[in-house]
C-alpha positions as CSV (number, residue, x, y, z in Angstrom):
1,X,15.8,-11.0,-63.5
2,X,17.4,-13.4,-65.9
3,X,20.4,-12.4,-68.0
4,X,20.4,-13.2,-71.4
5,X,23.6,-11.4,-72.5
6,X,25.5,-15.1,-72.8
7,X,23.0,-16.1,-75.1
8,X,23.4,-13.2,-77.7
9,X,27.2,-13.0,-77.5
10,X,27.1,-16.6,-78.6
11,X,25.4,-15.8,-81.3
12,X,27.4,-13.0,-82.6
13,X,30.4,-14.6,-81.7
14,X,29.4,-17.8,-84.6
15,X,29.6,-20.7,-81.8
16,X,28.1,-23.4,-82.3
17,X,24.2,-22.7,-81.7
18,X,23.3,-25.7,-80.2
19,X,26.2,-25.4,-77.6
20,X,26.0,-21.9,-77.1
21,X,22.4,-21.8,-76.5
22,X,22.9,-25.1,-74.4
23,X,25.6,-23.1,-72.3
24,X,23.7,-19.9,-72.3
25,X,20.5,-21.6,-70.8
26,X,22.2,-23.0,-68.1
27,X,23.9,-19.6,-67.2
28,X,20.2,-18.4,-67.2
29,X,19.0,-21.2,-65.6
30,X,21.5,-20.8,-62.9
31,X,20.7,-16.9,-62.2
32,X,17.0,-18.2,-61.6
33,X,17.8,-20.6,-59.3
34,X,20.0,-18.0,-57.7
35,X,17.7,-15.4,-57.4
36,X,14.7,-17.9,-56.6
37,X,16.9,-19.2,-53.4
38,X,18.3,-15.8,-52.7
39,X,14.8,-14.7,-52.5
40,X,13.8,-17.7,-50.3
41,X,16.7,-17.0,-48.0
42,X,15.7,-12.8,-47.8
43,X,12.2,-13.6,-46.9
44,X,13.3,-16.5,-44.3
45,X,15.7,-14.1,-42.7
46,X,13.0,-11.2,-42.4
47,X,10.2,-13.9,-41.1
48,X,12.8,-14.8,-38.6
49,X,13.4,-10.9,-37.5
50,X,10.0,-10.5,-37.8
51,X,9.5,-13.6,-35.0
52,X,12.3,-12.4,-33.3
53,X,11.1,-8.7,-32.9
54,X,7.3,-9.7,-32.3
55,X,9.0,-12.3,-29.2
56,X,10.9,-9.2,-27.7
57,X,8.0,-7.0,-28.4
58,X,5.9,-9.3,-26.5
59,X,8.7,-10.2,-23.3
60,X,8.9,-6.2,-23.2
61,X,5.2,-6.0,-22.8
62,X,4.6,-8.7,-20.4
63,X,7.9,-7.3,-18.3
64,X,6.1,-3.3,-18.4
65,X,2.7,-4.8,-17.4
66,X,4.4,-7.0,-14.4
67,X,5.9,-3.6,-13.6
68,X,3.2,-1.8,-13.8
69,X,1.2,-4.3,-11.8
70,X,3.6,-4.0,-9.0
71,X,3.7,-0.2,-8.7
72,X,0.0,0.1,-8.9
73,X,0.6,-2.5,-6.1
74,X,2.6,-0.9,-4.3
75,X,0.4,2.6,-4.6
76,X,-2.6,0.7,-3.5
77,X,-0.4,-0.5,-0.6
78,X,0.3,2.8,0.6
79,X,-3.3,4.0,-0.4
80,X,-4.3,1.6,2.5
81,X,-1.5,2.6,4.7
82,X,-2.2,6.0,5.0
83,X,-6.0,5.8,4.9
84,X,-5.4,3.8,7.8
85,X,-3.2,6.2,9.7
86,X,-5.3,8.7,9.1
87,X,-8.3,6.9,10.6
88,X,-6.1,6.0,13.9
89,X,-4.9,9.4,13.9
90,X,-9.4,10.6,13.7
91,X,-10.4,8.0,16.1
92,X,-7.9,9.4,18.4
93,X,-8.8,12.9,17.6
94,X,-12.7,11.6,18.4
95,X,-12.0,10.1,21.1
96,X,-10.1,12.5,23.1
97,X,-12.7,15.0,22.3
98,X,-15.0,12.3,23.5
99,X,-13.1,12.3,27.1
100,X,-12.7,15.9,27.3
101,X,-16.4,16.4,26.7
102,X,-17.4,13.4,29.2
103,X,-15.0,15.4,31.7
104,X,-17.3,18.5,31.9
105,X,-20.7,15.9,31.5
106,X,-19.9,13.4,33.8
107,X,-19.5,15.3,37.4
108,X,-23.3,16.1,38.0
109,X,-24.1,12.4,37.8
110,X,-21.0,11.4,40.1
111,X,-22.3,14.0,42.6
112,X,-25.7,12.1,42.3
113,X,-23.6,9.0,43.0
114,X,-22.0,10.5,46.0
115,X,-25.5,11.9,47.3
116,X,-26.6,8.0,48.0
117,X,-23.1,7.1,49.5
118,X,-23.7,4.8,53.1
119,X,-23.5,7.5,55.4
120,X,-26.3,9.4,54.0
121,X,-28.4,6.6,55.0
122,X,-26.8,6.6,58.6
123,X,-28.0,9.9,59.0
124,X,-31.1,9.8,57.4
125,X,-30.9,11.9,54.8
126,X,-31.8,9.8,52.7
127,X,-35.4,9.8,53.0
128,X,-38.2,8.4,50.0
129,X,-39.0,12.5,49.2
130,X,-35.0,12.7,49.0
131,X,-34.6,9.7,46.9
132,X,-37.7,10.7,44.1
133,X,-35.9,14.6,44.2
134,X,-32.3,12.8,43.1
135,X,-34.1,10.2,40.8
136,X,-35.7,13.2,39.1
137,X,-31.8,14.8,38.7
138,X,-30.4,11.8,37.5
139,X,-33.2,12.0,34.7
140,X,-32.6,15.5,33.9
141,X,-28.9,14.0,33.3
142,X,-29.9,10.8,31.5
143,X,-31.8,13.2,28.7
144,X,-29.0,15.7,28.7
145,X,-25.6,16.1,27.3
146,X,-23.9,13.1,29.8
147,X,-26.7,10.7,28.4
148,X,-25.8,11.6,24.9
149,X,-22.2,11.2,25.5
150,X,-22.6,8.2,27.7
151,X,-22.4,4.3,26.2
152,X,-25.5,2.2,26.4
153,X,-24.4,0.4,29.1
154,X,-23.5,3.7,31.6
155,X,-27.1,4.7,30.4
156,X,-29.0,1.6,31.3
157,X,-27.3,1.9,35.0
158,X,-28.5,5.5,35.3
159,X,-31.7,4.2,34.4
160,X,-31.6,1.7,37.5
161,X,-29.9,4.1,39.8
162,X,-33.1,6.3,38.7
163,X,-35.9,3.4,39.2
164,X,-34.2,2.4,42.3
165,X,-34.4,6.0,44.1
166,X,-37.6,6.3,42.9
167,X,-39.2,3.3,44.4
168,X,-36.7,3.7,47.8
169,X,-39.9,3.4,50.6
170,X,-37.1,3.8,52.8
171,X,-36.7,-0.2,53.8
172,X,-33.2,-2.1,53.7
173,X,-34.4,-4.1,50.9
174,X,-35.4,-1.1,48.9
175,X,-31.6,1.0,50.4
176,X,-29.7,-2.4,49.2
177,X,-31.4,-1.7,45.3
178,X,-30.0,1.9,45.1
179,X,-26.6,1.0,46.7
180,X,-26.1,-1.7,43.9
181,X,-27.5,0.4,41.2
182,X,-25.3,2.8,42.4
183,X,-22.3,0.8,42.4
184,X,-23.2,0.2,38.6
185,X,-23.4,3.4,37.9
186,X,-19.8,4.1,39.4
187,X,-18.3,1.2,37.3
188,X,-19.8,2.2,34.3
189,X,-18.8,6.3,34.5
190,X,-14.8,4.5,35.1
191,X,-15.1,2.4,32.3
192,X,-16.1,5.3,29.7
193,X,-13.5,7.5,31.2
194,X,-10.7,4.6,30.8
195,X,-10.2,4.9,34.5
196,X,-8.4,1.9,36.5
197,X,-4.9,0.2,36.0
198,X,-6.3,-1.5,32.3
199,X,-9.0,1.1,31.8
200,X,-7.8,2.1,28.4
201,X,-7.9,-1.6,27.2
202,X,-10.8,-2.3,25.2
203,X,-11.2,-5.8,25.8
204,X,-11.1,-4.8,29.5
205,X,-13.9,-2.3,28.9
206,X,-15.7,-4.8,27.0
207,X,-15.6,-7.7,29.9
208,X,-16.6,-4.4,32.1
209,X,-19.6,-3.7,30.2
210,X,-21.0,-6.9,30.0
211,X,-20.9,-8.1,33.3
212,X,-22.8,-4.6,34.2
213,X,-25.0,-5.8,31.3
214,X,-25.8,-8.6,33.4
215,X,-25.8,-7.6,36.8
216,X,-29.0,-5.2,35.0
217,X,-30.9,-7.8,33.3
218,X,-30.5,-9.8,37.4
219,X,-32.0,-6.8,38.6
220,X,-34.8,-7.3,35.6
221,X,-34.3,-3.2,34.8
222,X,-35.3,-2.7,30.9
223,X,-32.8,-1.4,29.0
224,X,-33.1,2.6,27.0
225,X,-34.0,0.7,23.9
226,X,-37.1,-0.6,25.6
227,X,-38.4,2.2,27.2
């Protein structure tokens, strides 16, 4: 606010009017420019905290969202870390139950196996009657808890080893079928046990499989899915 106390004490005083008002004005005059620039210069220096604290405000937001960014990163990380481990750690849980319960299954079919082994045929016991009583047994186990336990491919030999028995008429040419269906049968059994020097591989059991897989569709037996 302008001060007008120069111009009154002027006046009082008897100065000249002209110059005292003169001088008076200008001492007014003065106070309004200072107090229009002082003004100027208060609202420039809070626009430019104002700038300043709206630029740190903004650096301190884009710093606590980075760093929020990376921990949820780094939680998601670990999220898929341990639901990882703890699918290894089931799947190895499964699968040892899988080999335990395949231990008690798979002995009544390897006994079948062992009941068409070369000397049998020596001696003749292994007789067309014979052969249709084992191919009803290996049946019974195809439908049973070592068929249900069993992969596809240890299924579809059991399924030859079975056709083969039953069609044995007793000729070499029917005797050479249930040897090679029974050596199928034997391959597969190993490779669901994880028997042999890379048994546990799975690429190994894979290449296993599929050349049994093959050796099957040579011998133009249809697979479980087709029957």
């Amino acid at each position: 606010m302008a001060d007008f106390k120069p111009v009154i004490d002027a006046l009082i005083h008897g100065e000249s009017a002209a110059l005292a008002v003169y001088v008076a004005l200008i001492g007014v005059l003065w106070q309004i420019v200072y107090a229009i620039v002082k003004d100027r210069l208060a609202r420039k220096d809070a626009a430019e905290r104002f700038r300043l604290e709206s630029e740190k405000f903004a650096s301190q937001s884009k710093l606590d969202l980075a760093r929020f960014e990376h921990e949820r990163g780094l939680e998601n990380q670990k999220f898929e870390y341990d639901k990882l481990k703890w699918r290894e750690t089931l799947s190895l849980e499964v699968a040892k139950r899988l080999l335990d319960a395949r231990l008690e299954a798979y002995p009544p079919i390897w006994e079948l196996v062992r009941a068409v082994a070369r000397h049998t045929q020596r001696s003749d016991e292994l007789h067309p009657d014979r052969c249709k009583a084992l191919a009803q047994d290996v049946e019974t186990w195809r439908y049973g808890k070592g068929g249900l336990l069993a992969e596809d491919t240890t299924r579809d030999a059991a399924l030859a080893l079975q056709s083969a028995l039953w069609e044995y008429d007793g000729s070499p040419e029917g005797y050479r079928k249930v040897r090679l269906a029974r050596r199928l049968v034997r391959k597969a059994l190993r490779a669901d046990m994880g028997l042999g020097s890379e048994g546990q591989d799975i690429f190994y059991q894979t290449a296993v499989r599929q050349r049994i897989a093959q050796e099957l569709a040579a011998l133009g037996v249809p697979r479980e899915g087709g029957e």
